[in-house]
Each structure stands twice: as C-alpha cells, then as structure tokens.
N, C-alpha and C positions, 0 to 999 in steps of 0.2 A: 504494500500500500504506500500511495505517495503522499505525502504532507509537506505545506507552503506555512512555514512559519516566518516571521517578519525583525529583523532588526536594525542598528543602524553605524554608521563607520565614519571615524569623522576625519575630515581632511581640511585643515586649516582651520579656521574657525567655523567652519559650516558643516553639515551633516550630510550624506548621501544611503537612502535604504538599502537595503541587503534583504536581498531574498533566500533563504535556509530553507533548500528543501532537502527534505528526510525518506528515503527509502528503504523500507523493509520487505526483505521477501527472502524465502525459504531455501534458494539453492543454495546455499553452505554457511560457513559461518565466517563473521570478521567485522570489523570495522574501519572505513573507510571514508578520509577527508579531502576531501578537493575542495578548491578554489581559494590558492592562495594565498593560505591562512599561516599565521608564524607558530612557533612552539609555543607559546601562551595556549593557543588555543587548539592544537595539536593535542597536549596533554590533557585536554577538555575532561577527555573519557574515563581518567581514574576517577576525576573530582564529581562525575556527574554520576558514575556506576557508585561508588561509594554514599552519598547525597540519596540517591535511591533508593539503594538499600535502608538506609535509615528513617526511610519515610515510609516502606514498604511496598517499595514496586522494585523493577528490576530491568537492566537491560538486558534485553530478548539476546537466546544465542541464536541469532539468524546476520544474514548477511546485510548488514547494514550500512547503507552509503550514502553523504551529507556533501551536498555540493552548493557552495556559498558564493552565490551569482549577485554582480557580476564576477566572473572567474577571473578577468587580467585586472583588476584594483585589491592592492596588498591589505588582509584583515591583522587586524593585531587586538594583543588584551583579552581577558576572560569574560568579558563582559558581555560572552556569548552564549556562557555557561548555561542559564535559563531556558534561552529559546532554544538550545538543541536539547534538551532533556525534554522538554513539553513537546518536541517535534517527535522523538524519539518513542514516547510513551503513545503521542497519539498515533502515531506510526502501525505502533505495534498493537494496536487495540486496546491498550492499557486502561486506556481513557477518553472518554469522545469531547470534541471541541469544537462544533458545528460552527461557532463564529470565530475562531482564532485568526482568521486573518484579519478583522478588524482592528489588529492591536499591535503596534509594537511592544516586543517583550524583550526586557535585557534586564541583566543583572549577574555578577560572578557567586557561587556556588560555594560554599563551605563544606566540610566532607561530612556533616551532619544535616544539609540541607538548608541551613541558614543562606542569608544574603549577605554579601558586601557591598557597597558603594561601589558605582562606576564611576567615569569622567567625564565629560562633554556632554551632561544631558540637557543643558537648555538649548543647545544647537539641534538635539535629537528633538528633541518635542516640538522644537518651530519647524522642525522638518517631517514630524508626522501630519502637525495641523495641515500645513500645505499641499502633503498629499492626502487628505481626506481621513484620516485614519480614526477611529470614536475615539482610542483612547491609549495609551499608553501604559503598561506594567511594569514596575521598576521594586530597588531595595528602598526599604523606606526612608532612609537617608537622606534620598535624592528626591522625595519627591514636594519638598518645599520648593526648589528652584524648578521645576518643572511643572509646577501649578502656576508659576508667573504667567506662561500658555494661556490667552484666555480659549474658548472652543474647543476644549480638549480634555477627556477624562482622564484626571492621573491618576493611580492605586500604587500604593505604595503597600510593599510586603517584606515579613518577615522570615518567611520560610517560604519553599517548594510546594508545601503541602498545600498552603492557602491559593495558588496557585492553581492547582491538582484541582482542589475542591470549588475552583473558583468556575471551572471551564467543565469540570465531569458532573457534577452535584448541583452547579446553579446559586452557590453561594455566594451572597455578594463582598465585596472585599471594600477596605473602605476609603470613600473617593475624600480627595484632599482639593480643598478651595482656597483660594486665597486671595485679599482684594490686596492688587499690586500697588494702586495708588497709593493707600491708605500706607501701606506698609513703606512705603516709597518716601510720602510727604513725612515720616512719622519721625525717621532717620538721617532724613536731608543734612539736618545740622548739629548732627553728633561730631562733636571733634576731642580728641583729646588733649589736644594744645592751645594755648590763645595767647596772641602777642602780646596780652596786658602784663603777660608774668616775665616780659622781657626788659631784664634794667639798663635805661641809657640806651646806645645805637639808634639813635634817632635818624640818622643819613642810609643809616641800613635797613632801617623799617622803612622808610621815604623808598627806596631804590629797590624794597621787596615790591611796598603796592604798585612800582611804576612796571615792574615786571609783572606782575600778576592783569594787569591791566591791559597790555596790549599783545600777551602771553609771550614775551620775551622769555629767550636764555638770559641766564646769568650766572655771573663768577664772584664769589667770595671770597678776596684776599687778605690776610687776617695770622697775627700771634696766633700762639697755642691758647684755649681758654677765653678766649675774646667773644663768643658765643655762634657763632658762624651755624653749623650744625642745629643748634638749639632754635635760630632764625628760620634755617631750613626745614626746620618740623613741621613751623606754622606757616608753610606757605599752601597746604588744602584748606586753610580755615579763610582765607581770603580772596583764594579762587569763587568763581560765578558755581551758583549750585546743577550738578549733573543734569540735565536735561534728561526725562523718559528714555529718550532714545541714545542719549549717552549712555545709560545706566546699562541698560540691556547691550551694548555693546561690549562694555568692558565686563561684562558679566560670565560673557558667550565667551571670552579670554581667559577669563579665572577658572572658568567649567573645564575649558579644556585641558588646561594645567594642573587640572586637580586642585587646584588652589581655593576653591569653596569650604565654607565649614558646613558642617548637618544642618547647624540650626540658621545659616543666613539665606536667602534665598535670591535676593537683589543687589549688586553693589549700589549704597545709596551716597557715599561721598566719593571724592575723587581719589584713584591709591597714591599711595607714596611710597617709591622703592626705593631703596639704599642697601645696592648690592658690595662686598669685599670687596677690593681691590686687587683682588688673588684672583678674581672672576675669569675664565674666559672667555674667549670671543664668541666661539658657539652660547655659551650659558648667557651672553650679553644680548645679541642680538635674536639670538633663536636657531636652530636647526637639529644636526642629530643625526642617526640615522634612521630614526622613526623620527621626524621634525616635529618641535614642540615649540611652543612660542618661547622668546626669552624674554628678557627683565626690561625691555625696550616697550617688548607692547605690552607686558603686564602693568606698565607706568602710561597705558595707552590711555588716552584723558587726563590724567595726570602728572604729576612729577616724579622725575626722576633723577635722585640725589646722588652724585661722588664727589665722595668725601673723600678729602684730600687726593685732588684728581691727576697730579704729576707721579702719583703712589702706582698708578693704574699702569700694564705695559701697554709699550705706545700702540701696537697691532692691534690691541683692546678698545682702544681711542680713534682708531682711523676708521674701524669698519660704521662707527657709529653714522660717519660724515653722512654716506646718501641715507639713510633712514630719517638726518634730521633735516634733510632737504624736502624727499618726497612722502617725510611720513607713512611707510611704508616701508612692510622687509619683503623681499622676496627670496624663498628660500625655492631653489632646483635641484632636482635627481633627474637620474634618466628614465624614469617612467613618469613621472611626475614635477608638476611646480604648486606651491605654495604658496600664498599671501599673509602673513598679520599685520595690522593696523599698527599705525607706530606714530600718533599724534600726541606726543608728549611733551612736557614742559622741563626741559635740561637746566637742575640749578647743581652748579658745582663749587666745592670750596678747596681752597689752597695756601698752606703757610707761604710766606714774599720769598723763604731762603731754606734752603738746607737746613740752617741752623733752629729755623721755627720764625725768627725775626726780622721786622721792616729793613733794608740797607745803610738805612741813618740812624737804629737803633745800637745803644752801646754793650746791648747782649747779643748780637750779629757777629758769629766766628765765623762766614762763609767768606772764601775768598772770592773775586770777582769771575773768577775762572767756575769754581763750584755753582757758584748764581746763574751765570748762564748756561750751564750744563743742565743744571735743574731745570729753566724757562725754556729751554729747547726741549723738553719732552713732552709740552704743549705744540703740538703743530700751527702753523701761520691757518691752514683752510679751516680746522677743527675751531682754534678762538674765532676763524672769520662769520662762526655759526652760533657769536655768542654776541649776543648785542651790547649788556650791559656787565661792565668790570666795577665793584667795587671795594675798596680798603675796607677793613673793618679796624677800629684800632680796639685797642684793648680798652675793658672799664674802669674809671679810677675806681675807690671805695667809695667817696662821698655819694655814686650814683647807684651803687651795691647796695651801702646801705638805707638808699633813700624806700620810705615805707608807701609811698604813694604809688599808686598803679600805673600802667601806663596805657595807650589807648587801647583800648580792646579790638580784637579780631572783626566782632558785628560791625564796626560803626566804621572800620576802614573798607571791610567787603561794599559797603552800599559804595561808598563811591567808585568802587574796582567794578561795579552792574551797570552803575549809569554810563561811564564808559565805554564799555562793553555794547552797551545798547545804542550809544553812539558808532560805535567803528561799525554795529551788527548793519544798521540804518545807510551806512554811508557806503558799505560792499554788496548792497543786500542784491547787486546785478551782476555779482564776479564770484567765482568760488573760491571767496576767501571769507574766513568769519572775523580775524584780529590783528590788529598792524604788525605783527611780526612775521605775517604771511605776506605780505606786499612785496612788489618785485622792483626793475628799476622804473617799471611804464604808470608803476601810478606812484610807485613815489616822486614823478615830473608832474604827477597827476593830483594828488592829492597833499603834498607837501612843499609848494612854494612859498617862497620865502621874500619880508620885504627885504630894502638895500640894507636896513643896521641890522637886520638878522645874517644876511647873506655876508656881512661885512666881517661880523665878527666870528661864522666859524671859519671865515678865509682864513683871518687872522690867528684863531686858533691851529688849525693846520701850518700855520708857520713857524708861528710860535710856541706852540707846543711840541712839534714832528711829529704829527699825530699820522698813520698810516691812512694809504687812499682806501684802503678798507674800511677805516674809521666814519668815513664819509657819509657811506647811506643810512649806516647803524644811527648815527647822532643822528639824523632826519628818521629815522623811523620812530626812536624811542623821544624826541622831540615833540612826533604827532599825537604818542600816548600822552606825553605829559599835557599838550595842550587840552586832549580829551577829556583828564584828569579835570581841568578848568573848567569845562564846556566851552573852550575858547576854540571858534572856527576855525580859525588863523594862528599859524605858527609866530609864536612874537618872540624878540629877543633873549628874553628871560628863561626862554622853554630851551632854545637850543646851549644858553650859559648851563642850566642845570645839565642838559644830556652830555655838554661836554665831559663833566666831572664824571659822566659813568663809562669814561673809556682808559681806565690807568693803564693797564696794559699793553695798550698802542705809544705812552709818550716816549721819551727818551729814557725816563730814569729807569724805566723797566728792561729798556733794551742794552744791558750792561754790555 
C-alpha cells in the first residue's frame, strides 16, 4: 500500500514541501530510503522502530521503501522523524488516516516516542498556509511560533501516541491560538537597558541618536572603561519600534537558526548581537556546508556590535564589506544558492592605541610604528562603510558620582521617529527607507548646501585633511542631523557638528 505523507525542508529562510511517500508490500523484507536524504535522517529507523515499540505498534517486516520527492533537493535533520513513522504505520494498516494529507507533520522522535523541537517552523507554516494545507502537527514547543500563522490549524504534541490517536480514533488534539498583535504590541518596548543609567558622554549619546536616526554605522573610539560597550547596549532602546513585518522577518531568521526559545513566539524588539572576536568568517557572515544564517543577519533589523573591532582578523572584516552594501548574503554551492537578509545597523568600538590610550594621553606606551600597525587592520573600504567616528573620553568622578539621571531612552527614541518619519516621507518614491541608504544621485538631490555651509566643509577638508571619502558621509549624516531639527535645509551648524563625527579620517589618526 502506498501513502503520501506531507513535510517541509527549509532552504534559506523560506520553506519548500516534501512529499514522503511510504511503501509497503510483501515481497521481502528491508528498509529503504531514497531521495537525498543525509545521515540524520538515514538513521530515522532505529529512532522510529524503537519510538514504536514503546507506544505499541511496530515496524512491519515487509519491504519497505520511502522516497522523499522532490528527489534532487538535499533533506537534512530529524525533523522527519514523525511523518515517516505515521506514513509507515499507515502504510502498513496499522492505522487508518483518511485525511492525512491535509496536514503537514514534522517533529524528531525520542526512543520512547516523545517529541523534540524542530527549527524553521515559522517559515514551515507560512509555507503550509500558502499551499492550502488545514493545518499543521508539530512538538509542542514549537507550536507558539507557529500559531503566529493566522488560517492555519496548529497542534502541538507530546508524544507519537497522540498523534496515532489523533488520525486512527478521531481524537482531537489541542489547537493552539494566539493573537499576534496583542502579543506583539504587548513587548514592543521591553528593553533591558536605558541611556538614563549612563553617567556623563553627552557627545556620545548626541552621536548615538544621530546614528540611530538616519540608521548610520558607527565607530566608538575610546580608553578602557570609558563606557563605549555599555553605550552600545542601549542602542535597541532608541531605534524606531519593529514594524509587523519586520518582526516576522527577523523571526523567520531566528527559526531557522534555532535561535527561538519554547516560550517566545515573535521577535518583538530589534536583536542585538555581539559576537567574539575569535568569530569566523563563515560563523560571521553565514554559510556551512548545510548553510545557516550567520551573526550578520541574525542582527538583521538590528544591531550588530564588535567590540573592540581591530581584535577581529582582518578576513573576518572584509567579507562583511558587500553585505553592508547590499544588505544581503548570498551564500552558493553547486547545486544550490542561498539568500539571508542582512539589513543591519554596524556599531563598533575600538581603544585609539595598543596600549588602551588616546596618543596625547601620558598612559600611551605605543610607539608611533605600533599605532599604525594597529589602525591599519581597519581597512580604508571597511571605515568607508562607517559614517560616523566618534572619541569617547573617559569619565571624570564628579560625573560618576553625580546622582541625577540622565535623559532616558523614551524621550530620545521620539525624536529618533519623527525623523525617521521624515526621511520615510521624503524617499517614500525610491527604495530607500533612511539617509544612510542614499547614494551619490540624491545626495546632489537631497543635500544641497548654501555658500557658508558649502564654505566651510571646503574649509574643513583643508584644514582638517579630512579624506575625499569623508565627503559624502559628512552630507549624509548632516541631512540626519538637520532631520533631527525638522530643518528642511542643511544649515551650517548641521555640517560643523557632522564634521566632529569623522576623527578617523583627520591627520592625527593617520600617524
């Protein structure tokens, strides 16, 4: 007897069906898997024959063969475990399941029949809605993120059995609901950090919201202990709040990486990663030889933090450059390519010297040779992908121990929205959402400048030797700050301030 049972295989962040059909019939005996399936699911058969037993069924000694169509797309994971056992049983008359094709069914097998958690199920279940399917059967782990699906039955289960009794007996199993918004709006503005608890750095909270604002990279150069890091924690509490459709984006990322907990089911703030510095390039960017997203687009909507970024090896640093161009990885094999999203917000931080300290400081033991050794394992294209550079100096105590708070996260975030709402308003006919996505055609376009503006970054470029890369960053992060104002017009004051956020282009840096 032949049986079409139904699962799902994910390939980048998206999900494609698998059709598991199972065949039983009586000339001899054996077990046999086709359709390019890996060892994972190869050793299916102890875990599922054992699993059975303990529920009290059994696989049939008859000739059995399970062929997992389409046959040239590579399966991998246990997560297959369920639907060949139900295929198997139905197969064999074990059990009748007149509507099993209604259903995607996944979930890996414990050798007493229990369930484990899979990965990628919200890519699986937008992928069942789409094709018509009532409903979905999964470990019940999974199935809070897979109720996010509206039109779509999810059952979450803990054993085999419920399963068994669900499809041969007519028992119902029990469907999981969940209002997404509610849970959505509920979370939006859980954070665990706020810039109020930050003493002093005033020029560096200033040069966080200016980066948050027009979603600028940024660099933070800084002593040991100056709070650099600490800055960098509260830069999700000041970003604009995840959009619906962001959330489910970076969602579909986290699913696939495994990176969900049981009990979350939406990401509802923006992530923050802050991977070693020991990282490598695959682990940074993504791939593999089963390709997994890396730490690029799991910081997809959000930030992504290196800490002490000259620590990093330089190969680690280069691969990043077209990601943060096109926002996007693409990862290729020979039978396959790959896509993950990679719209991230790059903040990094760096001591001035080997030693930890500024060049003009009197605890600086780097010689002038060691300094540039160090600044050269920043690449010229890599900084040219970082708009805004800025010092942090260290605190005195009088600002340590001052007991007054400082502005809080809320009351900077509104103005980092109206912003936002402005640059949204002014691209809303280009596919760009924020001034850090602007190229050179609209920054002719959208940031001209009068004579004493234009006057004085001449002047600055002279006088300072400020890099011709310098150029369009200052006009970009200039347009933010003016946004910051609601000022239409770039005025002189906007481009004085953007100058101050490019230290790493003047001379003194270039030892």
């Amino acid at each position: 007897m032949l049986i079409k049972v139904y699962g799902s295989a994910i390939y980048g962040v998206a999900a494609q069906t698998i059709t598991i059909e199972v065949n039983v019939d009586t000339g001899g005996v054996g077990y046999h898997l086709v359709g390019l399936a890996d060892n994972a699911i190869k050793e299916s058969s102890y875990r599922i024959s054992a699993a059975l037993k303990n529920v009290g069924y059994k696989i049939p000694g008859k000739k059995i063969t399970i062929n997992m169509a389409p046959a040239d797309l590579r399966k991998e994971g246990a997560a297959y475990d369920l639907s060949i056992a139900i295929g198997i049983l139905t197969a064999s008359d074990q059990i009748l399941a007149e509507n099993i094709q209604d259903y995607i069914i996944m979930g890996e097998l414990s050798l007493d029949g229990g369930l484990q958690p899979i990965r990628g199920v919200l890519p699986i279940a937008i992928q069942a809605r789409e094709e018509g399917f009532k409903g979905i059967i999964l470990p019940k782990q999974n199935t809070r993120e897979a109720a996010i699906v509206n039109n779509l039955d999810v059952y979450g289960v803990e054993n085999i059995k419920e399963v068994i009794d669900f499809f041969n007996e007519g028992k119902p199993l029990e469907k999981v609901v969940l209002d997404t918004r509610k849970e959505f709006q509920d979370k939006i503005n859980l954070f665990p950090f706020d810039f109020s608890e930050v003493k002093g750095q005033e020029t560096a909270k200033r040069a966080m919201e200016v980066a948050a604002a027009g979603g600028h990279n940024i660099i933070l150069i800084g002593p040991p202990g100056s709070g650099k890091t600490m800055l960098a924690k509260r830069v999700p509490s000041i970003l604009p709040p995840l959009t619906l459709k962001e959330a489910l984006e970076t969602t579909k990322i986290h699913s696939v990486a495994g990176k969900m907990g049981t009990e979350t089911s939406l990401m509802t703030v923006r992530p923050f990663r802050s991977p070693h510095h020991t990282i490598s390039d695959v682990a940074l960017v993504g791939g593999g030889s089963y390709p997994q997203p890396g730490e690029i687009s799991l910081a997809h909507n959000g930030v992504l933090f290196l800490d002490e970024m000259p620590e990093f090896k330089r190969t680690v640093l280069e691969v990043m450059r077209q990601p943060l161009e096109d926002r996007e990885v693409t990862i290729s094999r020979a039978r396959f390519t790959v896509n993950y999203p990679a719209s991230f917000m790059l903040v990094a931080s760096m001591n001035p010297s080997p030693s930890g300290f500024f060049p003009d400081d009197p605890n600086n033991t780097s010689s002038v040779y060691e300094m540039q050794r160090y600044m050269n394992k920043l690449s010229g294209p890599l900084l040219d992908r970082i708009d805004i550079h800025i010092e942090v100096q260290k605190v005195e105590f009088e600002q340590l121990a001052e007991k007054r708070k400082g502005e809080k996260s809320e009351d900077i975030r509104k103005r980092v929205l109206i912003a936002r709402e402005i640059q949204g308003e002014r691209y809303k006919d280009l596919e760009i959402s924020y001034n850090a996505q602007i190229g050179p055609k609209e920054i002719e376009k959208f940031c001209e400048l009068d004579s004493s503006s234009f006057n004085l970054i001449k002047l600055a470029m002279e006088k300072l030797n400020l890099s011709a890369r310098a150029y369009d960053r200052i006009l970009k992060v200039a347009r933010t700050i003016a946004d910051l104002e609601e000022s239409q017009n770039i005025l002189s004051h906007h481009i004085s301030e953007a100058i101050q956020y490019r230290s790493l282009d003047r001379e003194f840096w270039n030892v």
